[in-house]
N, C-alpha and C positions, 0 to 999 in steps of 0.2 A: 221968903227968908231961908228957908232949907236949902232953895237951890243955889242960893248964894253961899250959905257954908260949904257944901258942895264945892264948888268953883273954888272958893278961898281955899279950901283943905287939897284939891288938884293942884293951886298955883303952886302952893309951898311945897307939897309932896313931889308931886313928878320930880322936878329938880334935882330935890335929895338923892331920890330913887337913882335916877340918869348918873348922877356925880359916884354916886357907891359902885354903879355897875365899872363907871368908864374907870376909877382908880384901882380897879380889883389888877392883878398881874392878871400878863395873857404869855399864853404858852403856845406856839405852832411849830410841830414837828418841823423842819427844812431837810432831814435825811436820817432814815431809821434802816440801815441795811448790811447785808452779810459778803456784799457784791459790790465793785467797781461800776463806773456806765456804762461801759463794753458788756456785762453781764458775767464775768468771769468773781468767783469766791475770794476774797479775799487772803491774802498769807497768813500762818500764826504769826505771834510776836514773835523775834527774835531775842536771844536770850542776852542779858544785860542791862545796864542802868538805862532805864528810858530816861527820855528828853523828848519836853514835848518843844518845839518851836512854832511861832506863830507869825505868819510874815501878811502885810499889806501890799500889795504889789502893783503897780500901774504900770500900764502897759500903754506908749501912746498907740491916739487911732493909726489904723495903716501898717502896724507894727506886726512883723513874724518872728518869735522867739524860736531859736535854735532847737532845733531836734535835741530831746534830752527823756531821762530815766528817772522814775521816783523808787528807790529801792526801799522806800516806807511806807505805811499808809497817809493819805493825806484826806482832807476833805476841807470844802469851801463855797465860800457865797458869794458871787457878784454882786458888786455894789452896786457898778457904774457901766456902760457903756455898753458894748456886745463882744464875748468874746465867742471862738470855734473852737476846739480842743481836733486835733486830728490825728491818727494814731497812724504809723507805719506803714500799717494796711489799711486806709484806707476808709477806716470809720471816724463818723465825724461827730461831734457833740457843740451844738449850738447854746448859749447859756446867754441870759439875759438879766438884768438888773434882778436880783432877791432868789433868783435859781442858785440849788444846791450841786455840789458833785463831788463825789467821791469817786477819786481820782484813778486810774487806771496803776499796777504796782508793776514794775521790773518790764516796762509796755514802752518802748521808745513812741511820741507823742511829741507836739509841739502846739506853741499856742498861735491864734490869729487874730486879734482886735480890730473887728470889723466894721467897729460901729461909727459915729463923727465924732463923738467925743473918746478919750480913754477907757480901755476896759479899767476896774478896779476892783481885786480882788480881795480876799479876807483867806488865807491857808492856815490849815490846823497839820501838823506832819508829827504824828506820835513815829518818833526813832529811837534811835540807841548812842548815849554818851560819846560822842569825840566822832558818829558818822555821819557823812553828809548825807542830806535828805535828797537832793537834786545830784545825778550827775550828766553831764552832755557828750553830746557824740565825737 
C-alpha cells in the first residue's frame, strides 16, 4: 500500500513539477559585446535624437546584396536560411539560422545568401533621427 501512494503521489507530482519548470521565462544571451565580428570596438553614440529602426529582411537564396556601409550600430539574428557577411578586405562571417552578429560600423561589407532556401534576418540599427542606417557604394 505505501508503494502504491508512492507511485500515485509521483504520477500527479512530476507533471506539475515538469509543467512549472517548462512555463518559467527562459533567458539566453544571443550577443553581449563591446566589438563588431571583425573584432574592431565599437563607436560612441553619436550626438542627437536616437531612432531606433528594426528591419526584417529576406534576402532570396543565390542573392548578393550590393556592397554598402552601416554608419550606426546594428545587431541581428537569422532566422532562416544561410547568410555570409563579407567585408572589403576580405573577411568573411558565415551565419546560420538563431546566430547573432553585431554588425561591422563605417566597414564597406556586403551580404551573400547562400543557403536553398532564403536568408531571413531580424536588424536592430540604434541611429540618429532623419539618418540613414545603411548607405551603399
Amino acid at each position: 500500500m505505501k508503494y502504491w501512494c508512492l507511485v500515485l503521489a509521483l504520477i500527479i507530482l512530476v507533471p506539475f513539477s515538469a509543467r512549472a519548470e517548462s512555463s518559467d521565462p527562459q533567458v539566453r544571451v544571443l550577443a553581449r559585446t563591446s566589438k563588431s565580428w571583425d573584432g574592431q570596438l565599437l563607436p560612441t553614440y553619436p550626438k542627437g535624437q536616437p531612432e531606433i529602426t528594426i528591419l526584417e529582411i529576406s534576402i532570396p537564396a543565390g542573392t548578393e546584396l550590393p556592397m554598402h556601409l552601416h554608419p550606426v550600430i546594428n545587431a541581428g539574428v537569422l532566422l532562416q536560411g544561410e547568410l555570409a557577411v563579407i567585408t572589403e578586405q576580405g573577411e568573411v562571417l558565415i551565419l546560420e539560422p538563431g546566430d547573432a552578429i553585431v554588425e561591422v560600423v563605417d566597414k564597406w561589407h556586403y551580404g551573400l545568401s547562400q543557403g536553398q532556401e532564403p536568408a531571413r534576418i531580424i536588424v536592430f540599427y540604434a541611429g540618429i533621427l532623419d539618418e540613414p542606417v545603411t548607405v551603399s557604394q
